[in-house]
PARO-33091 format. One line per 8 residues: number of its first residue (from 0); their letters; for each residue x, z, y of C-alpha. Coordinates in Angstrom, 2 decimals, decimal comma. Example, Ala and Ser with C-alpha at 12.3 -4.5 7.8 and 13.67 -1.06 7.14 Angstrom:
REM residues 2
0 = AS = 12,30 7,80 -4,50 ~ 13,67 7,14 -1,06
REM end
This chain:
REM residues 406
0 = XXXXXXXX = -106,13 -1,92 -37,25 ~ -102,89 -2,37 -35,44 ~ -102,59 -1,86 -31,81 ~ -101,74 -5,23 -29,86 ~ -99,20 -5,61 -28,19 ~ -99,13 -5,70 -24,20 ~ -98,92 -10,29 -24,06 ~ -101,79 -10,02 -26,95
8 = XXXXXXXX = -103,74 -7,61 -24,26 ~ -103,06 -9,59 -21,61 ~ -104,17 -12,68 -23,63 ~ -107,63 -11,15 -24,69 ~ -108,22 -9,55 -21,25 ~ -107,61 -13,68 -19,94 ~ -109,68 -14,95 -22,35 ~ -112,84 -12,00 -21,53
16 = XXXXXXXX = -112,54 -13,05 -18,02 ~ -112,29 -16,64 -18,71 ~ -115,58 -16,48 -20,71 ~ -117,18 -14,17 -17,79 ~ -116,08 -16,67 -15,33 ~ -118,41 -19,68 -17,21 ~ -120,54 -17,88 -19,71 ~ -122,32 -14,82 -17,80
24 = XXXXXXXX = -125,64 -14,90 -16,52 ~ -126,64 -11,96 -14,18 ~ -125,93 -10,91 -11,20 ~ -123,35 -12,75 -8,91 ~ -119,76 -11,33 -10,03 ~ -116,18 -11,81 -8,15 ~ -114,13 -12,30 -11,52 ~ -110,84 -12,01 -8,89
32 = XXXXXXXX = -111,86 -8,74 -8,25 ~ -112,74 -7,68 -11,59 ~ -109,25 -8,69 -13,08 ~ -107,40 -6,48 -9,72 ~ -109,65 -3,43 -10,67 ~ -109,48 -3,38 -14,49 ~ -106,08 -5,63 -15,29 ~ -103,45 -2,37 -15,20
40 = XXXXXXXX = -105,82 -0,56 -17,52 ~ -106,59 -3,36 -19,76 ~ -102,90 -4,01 -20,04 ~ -100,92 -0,91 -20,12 ~ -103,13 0,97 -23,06 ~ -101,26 2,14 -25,56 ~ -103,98 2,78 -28,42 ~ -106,84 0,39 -29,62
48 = XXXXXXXX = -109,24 3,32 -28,29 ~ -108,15 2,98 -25,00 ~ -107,90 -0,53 -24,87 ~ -111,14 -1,27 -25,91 ~ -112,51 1,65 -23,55 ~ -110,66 -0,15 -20,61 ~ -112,34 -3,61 -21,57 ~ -115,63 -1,82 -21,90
56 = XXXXXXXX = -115,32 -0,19 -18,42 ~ -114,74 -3,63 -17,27 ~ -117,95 -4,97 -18,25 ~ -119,74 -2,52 -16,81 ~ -118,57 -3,72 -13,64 ~ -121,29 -6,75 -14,63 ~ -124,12 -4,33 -13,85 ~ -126,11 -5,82 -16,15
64 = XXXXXXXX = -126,97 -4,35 -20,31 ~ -126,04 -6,47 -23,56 ~ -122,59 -5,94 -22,51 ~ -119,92 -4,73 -25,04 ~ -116,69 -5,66 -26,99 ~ -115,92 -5,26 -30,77 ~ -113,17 -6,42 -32,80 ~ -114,64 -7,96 -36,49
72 = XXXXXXXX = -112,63 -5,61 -39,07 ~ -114,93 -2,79 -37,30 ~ -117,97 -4,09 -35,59 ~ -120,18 -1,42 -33,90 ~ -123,73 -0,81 -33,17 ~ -125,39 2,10 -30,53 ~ -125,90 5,48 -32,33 ~ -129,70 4,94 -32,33
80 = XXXXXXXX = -129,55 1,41 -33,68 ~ -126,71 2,33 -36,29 ~ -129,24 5,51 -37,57 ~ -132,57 4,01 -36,37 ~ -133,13 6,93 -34,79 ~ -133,41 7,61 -30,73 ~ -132,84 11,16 -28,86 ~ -133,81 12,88 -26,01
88 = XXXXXXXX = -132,08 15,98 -24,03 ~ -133,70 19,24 -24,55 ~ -133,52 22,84 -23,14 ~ -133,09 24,73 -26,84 ~ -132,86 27,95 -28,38 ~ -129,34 26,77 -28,91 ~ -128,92 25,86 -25,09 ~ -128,93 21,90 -24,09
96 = XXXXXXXX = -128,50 19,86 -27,46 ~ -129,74 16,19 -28,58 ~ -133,17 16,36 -29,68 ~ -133,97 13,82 -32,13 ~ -136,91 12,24 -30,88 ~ -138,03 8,25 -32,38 ~ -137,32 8,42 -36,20 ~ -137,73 5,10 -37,89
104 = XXXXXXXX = -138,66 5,23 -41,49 ~ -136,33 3,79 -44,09 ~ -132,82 4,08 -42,01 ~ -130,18 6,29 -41,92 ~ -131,49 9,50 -39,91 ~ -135,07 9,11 -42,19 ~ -132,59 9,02 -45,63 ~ -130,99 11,91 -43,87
112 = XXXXXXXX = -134,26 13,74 -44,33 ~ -134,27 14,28 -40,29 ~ -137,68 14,89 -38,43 ~ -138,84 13,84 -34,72 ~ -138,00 17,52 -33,14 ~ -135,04 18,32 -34,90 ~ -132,16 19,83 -33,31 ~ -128,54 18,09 -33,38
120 = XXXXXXXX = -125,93 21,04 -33,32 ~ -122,74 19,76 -35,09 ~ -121,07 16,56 -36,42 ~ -118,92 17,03 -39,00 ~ -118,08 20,65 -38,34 ~ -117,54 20,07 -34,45 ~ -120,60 21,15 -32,01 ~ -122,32 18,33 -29,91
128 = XXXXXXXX = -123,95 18,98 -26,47 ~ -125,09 15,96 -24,22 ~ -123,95 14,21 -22,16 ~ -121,59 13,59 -25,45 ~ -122,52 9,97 -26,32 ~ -123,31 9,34 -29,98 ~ -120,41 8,57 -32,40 ~ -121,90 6,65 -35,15
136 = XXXXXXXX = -120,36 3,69 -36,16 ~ -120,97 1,27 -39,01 ~ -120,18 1,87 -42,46 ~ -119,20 5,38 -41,89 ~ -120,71 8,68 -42,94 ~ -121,32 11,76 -41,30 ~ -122,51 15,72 -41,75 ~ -124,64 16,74 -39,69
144 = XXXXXXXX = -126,11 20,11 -38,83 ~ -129,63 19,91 -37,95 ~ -132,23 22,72 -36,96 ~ -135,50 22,22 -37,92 ~ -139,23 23,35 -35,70 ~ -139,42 26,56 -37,90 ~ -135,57 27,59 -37,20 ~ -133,96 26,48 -40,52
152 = XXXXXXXX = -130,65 24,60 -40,53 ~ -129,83 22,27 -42,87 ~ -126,56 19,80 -43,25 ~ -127,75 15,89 -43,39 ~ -125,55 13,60 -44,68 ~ -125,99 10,23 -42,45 ~ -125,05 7,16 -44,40 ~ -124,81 4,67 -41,90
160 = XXXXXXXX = -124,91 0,80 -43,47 ~ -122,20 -1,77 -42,69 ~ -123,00 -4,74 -40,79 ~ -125,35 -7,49 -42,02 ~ -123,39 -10,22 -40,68 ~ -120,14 -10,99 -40,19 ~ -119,36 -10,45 -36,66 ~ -122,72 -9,28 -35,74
168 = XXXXXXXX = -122,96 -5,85 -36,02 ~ -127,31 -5,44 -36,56 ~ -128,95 -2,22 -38,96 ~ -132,12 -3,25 -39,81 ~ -134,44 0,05 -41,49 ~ -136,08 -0,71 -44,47 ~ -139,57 -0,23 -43,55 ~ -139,51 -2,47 -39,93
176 = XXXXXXXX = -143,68 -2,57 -39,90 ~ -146,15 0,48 -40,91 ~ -149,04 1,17 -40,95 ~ -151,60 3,45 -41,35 ~ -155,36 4,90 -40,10 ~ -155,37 8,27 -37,25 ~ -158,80 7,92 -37,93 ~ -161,20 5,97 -38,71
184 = XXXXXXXX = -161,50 2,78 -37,09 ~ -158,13 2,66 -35,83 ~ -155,30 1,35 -36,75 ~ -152,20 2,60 -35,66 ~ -148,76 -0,15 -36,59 ~ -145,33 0,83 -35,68 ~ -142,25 -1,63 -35,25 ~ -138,94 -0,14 -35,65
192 = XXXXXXXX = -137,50 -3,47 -33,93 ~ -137,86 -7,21 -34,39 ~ -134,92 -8,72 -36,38 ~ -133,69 -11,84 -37,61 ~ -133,65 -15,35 -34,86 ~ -137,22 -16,64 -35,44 ~ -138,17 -13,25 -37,10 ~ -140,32 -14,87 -39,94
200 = XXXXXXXX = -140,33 -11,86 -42,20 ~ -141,48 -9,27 -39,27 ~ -144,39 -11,93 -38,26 ~ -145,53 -11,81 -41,94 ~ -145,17 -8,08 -41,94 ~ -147,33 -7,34 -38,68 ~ -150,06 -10,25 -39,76 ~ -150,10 -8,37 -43,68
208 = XXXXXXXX = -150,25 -4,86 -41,44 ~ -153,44 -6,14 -39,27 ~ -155,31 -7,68 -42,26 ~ -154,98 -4,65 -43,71 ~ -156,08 -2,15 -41,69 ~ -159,12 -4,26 -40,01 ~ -159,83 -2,05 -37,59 ~ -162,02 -2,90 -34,58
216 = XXXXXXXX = -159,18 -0,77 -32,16 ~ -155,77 -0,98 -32,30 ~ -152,39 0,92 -31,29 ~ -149,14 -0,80 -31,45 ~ -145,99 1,60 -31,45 ~ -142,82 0,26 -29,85 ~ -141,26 3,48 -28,89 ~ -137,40 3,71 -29,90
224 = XXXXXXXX = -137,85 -0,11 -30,60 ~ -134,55 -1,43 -30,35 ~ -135,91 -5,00 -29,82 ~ -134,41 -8,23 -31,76 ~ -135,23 -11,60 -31,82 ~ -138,85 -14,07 -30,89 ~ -140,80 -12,67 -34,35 ~ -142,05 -10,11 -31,04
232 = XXXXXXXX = -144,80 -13,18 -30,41 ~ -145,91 -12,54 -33,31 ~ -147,49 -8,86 -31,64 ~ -148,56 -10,44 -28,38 ~ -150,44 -13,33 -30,42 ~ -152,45 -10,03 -31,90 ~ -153,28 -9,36 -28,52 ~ -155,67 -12,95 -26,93
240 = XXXXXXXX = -157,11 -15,50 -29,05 ~ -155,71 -18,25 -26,71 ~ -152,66 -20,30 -26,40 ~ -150,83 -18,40 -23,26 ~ -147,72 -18,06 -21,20 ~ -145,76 -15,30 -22,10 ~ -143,10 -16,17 -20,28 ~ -139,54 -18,21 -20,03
248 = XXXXXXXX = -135,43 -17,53 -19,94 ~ -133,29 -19,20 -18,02 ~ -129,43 -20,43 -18,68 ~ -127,07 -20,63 -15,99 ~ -126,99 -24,52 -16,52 ~ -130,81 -24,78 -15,82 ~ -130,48 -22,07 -12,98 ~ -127,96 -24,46 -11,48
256 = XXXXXXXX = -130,43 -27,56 -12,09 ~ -133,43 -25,63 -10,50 ~ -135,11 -26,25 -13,32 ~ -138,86 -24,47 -13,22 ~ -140,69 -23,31 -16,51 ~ -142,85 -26,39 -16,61 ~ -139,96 -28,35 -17,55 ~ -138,55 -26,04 -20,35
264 = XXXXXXXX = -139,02 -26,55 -24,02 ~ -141,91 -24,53 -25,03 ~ -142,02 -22,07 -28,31 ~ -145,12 -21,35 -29,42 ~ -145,02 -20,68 -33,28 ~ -143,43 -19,11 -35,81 ~ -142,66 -21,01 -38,58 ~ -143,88 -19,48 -41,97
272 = XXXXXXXX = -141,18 -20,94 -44,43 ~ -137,63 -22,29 -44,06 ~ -139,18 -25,77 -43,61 ~ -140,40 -24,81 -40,31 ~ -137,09 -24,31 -38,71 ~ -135,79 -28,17 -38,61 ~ -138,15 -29,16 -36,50 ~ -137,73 -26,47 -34,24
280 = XXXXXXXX = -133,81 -26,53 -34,49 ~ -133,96 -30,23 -33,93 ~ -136,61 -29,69 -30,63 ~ -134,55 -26,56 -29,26 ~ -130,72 -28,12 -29,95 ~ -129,93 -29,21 -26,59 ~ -132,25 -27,07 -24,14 ~ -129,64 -23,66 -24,97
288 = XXXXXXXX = -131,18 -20,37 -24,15 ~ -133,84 -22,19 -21,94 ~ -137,03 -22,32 -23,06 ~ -140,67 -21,01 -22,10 ~ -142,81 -18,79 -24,61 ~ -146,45 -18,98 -25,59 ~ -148,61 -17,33 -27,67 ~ -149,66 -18,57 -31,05
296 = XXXXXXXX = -153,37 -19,11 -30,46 ~ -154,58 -17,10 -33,59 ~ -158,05 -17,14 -32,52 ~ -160,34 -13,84 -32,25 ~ -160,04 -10,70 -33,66 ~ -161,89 -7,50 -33,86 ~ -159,38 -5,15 -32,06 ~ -159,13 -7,39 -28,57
304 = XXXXXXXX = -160,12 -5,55 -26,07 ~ -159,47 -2,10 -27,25 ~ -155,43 -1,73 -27,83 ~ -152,63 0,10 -26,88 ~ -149,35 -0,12 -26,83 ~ -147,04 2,77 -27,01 ~ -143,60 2,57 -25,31 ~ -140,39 5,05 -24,38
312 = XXXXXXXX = -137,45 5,16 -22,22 ~ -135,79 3,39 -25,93 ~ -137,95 0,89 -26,12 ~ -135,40 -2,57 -24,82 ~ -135,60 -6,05 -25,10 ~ -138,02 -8,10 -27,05 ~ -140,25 -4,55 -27,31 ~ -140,54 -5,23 -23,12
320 = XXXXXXXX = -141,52 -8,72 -23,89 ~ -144,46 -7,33 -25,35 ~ -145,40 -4,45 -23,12 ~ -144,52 -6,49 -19,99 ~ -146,99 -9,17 -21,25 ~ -149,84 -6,81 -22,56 ~ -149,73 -5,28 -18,81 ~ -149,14 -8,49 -17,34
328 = XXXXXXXX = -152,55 -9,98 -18,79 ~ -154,31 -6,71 -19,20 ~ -154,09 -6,99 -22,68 ~ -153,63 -3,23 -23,44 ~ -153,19 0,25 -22,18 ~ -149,73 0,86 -22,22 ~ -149,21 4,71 -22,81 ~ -145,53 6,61 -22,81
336 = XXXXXXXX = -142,71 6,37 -20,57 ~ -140,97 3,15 -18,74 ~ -139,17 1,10 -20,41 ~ -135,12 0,30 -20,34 ~ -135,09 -2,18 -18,80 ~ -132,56 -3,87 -20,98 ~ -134,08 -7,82 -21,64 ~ -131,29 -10,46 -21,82
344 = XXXXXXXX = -130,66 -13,26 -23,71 ~ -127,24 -12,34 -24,86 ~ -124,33 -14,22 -27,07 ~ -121,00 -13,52 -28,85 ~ -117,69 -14,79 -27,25 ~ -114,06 -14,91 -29,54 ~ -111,48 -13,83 -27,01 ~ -108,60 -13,69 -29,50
352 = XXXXXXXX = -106,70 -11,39 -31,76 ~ -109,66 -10,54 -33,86 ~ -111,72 -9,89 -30,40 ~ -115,48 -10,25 -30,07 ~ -117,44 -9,90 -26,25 ~ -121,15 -9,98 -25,99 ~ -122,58 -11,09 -22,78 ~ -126,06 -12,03 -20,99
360 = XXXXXXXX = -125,88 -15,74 -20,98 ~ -130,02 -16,04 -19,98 ~ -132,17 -13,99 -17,78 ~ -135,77 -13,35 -19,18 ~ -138,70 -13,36 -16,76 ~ -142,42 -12,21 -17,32 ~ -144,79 -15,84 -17,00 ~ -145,27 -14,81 -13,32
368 = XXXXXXXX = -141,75 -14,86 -12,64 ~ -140,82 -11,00 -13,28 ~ -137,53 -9,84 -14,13 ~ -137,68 -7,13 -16,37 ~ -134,05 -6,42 -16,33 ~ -132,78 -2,92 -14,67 ~ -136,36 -2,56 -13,86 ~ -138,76 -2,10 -17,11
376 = XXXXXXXX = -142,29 -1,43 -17,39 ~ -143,98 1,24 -16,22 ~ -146,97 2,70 -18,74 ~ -150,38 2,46 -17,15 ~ -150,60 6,46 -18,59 ~ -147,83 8,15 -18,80 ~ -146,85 10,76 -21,29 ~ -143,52 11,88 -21,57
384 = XXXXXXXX = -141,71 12,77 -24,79 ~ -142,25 17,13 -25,75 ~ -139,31 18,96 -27,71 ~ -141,64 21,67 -27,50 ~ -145,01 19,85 -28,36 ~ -142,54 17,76 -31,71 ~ -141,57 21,40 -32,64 ~ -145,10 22,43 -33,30
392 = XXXXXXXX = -145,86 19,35 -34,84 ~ -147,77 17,32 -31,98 ~ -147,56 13,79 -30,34 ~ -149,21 13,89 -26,65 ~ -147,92 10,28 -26,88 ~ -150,21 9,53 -29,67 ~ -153,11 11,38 -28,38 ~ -153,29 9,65 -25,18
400 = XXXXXX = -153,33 5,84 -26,91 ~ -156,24 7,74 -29,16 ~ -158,07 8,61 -26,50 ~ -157,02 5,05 -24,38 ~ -159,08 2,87 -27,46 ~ -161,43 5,11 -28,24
REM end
């Protein structure tokens, strides 16, 4: 990819503060000052790197997460979404490294043959200490070294996928749901994340992973879930037999309006086939990123009352929408770590020259008017994440939502 020239950079850096200036939804933001603080760097870089580094640093200035900018002949994704796999810092034999700690099965890191506990020491022949932020981008491959719990290393080769979508840069792991039995009586499900818009094929998933296990108690794993799109309803209408609030986002245009969450749209299904989308699309087309949440209303089942959820400093977005409304109604135990604290309603922008920005353009807010953004949800147990209890082959995480249902 060529490097623009200094009018293209000027034109893009116009054109991201242009869409800032009408677009963003977040905290109040003096776009003046943003363009005096940011415009030399934004302007005067000489390589793509730092050009994109300089528009990055400017969104940070937003204070806010969903934030980034990608051009479309290399879109980009987090290291943990691009390997569906999460990491914590560790003290090691090997001093401080990355710890791999949230693994998902069927992406990258799992194909890898890598293990919850495993120690990152190089990438592609170069050693890797934090704070070093992760380097995996789309479409690329890597060699890793990796120590293992009993003090083997082995090289991984991480195969990271391209992009799904043109201009949307989303890895989606083969196996979103599992599930399986920690003994009897108990199901335990884990969601990787919750793709696609209306996220038809997770909702089938999770009802097909219930029906299955019918277990009278129940634990729900969201930690390292990278979070996705409304097929998260599908979890929370597990959770009460009833018809509920979950809770509502707000664009800036209904912000402006004072409009309250009685007068939004309301979503309260997922539609099981193709066929079910026109009349939502057609209900939904001109209320934008407004609109209030309920649950499905799936009647009784034999795990209510006796669930947990399990979340982790990873788990962001629509996996918050779930944890903030199991704690909001009392719904579940949640057991882990607090959130991220990263729930937005974010969108896309062209800015020119090949240019993508994503931006919040709707704040989220828990059914009794909670913002979950910058602050997260705290676990009513918490259990944080072991290097030392992984390497012998323990989850304290686990244990606790055990002994929550039982």
């Amino acid at each position: 990819m060529l490097t623009l020239t200094e009018p293209q950079r000027r034109d893009v850096l116009e054109q991201v503060l242009g869409v800032i200036n009408k677009k963003f939804m977040g905290p109040s933001v003096n776009v003046a000052e943003l363009r005096a603080r940011h415009e030399i760097d934004v302007v005067k870089s000489d390589t793509v790197d730092t050009f994109e580094e300089a528009l990055t640093n400017l969104l940070k200035g937003l204070g806010t997460s969903h934030t980034g900018v990608f051009h479309e002949s290399r879109p980009r994704a987090a290291g943990r979404v691009a390997i569906a796999a999460t990491f914590a810092r560790a003290d090691t034999a090997d001093g401080p490294r990355w710890v791999f700690q949230d693994v998902h099965t069927g992406g990258a890191g799992a194909h890898a043959g890598i293990q919850k506990g495993d120690v990152l020491l190089e990438i592609d022949g170069r050693e890797f200490r934090p704070p070093a932020a992760m380097p995996f981008a789309l479409g690329q491959s890597y060699t890793c070294l990796i120590r293992h719990a009993d003090g083997s290393t082995q090289e991984a080769r991480l195969a990271v996928p391209g992009p799904k979508e043109k201009g949307r840069p989303v890895v989606v792991p083969e196996n979103v749901v599992t599930a399986s039995k920690p003994r009897d009586d108990i199901g335990l499900i884990r969601i990787a994340m919750f793709p696609g818009v209306l996220g038809m094929d997770v909702a089938r998933d999770i009802n097909a992973a219930v029906a299955a296990l019918q277990c009278s108690r129940l634990i729900v794993d969201l930690r390292g879930n990278t979070g996705g799109g409304i097929g998260c309803l599908r979890v929370m209408s597990h959770l009460c037999p009833d018809r509920r609030g979950v809770g509502y986002t707000l664009g800036r245009a209904a912000v402006e309006k004072g409009v309250g969450k009685e007068q939004l749209p309301q979503f309260d299904h997922i539609p099981s086939s193709k066929w079910g989308v026109i009349p939502l699309a057609l209900k939904f087309a001109s209320g934008g990123r407004s609109v209030a949440v309920f649950t499905e209303a799936l009647g009784g089942q034999r795990h209510h009352g006796h669930v947990a959820v399990l979340v982790n400093e990873h788990s962001a977005s629509a996996a918050e929408m779930v944890a903030g409304f199991a704690a909001e109604n009392r719904l579940a135990t949640i057991v882990g770590t607090k959130t991220a604290g990263r729930l937005v309603a974010t969108s896309a922008f062209k800015v020119g020259h090949g240019y993508r920005v994503a931006l919040p353009v709707a704040a989220y807010f828990t059914w009794q008017g909670r913002n979950l953004e910058g602050t997260g949800v705290m676990p009513d147990v918490e259990v944080p994440f072991s290097p030392e209890a992984a390497w012998r082959g323990i989850d304290p995480q686990i244990e606790r939502a055990l002994e929550a249902v039982s």
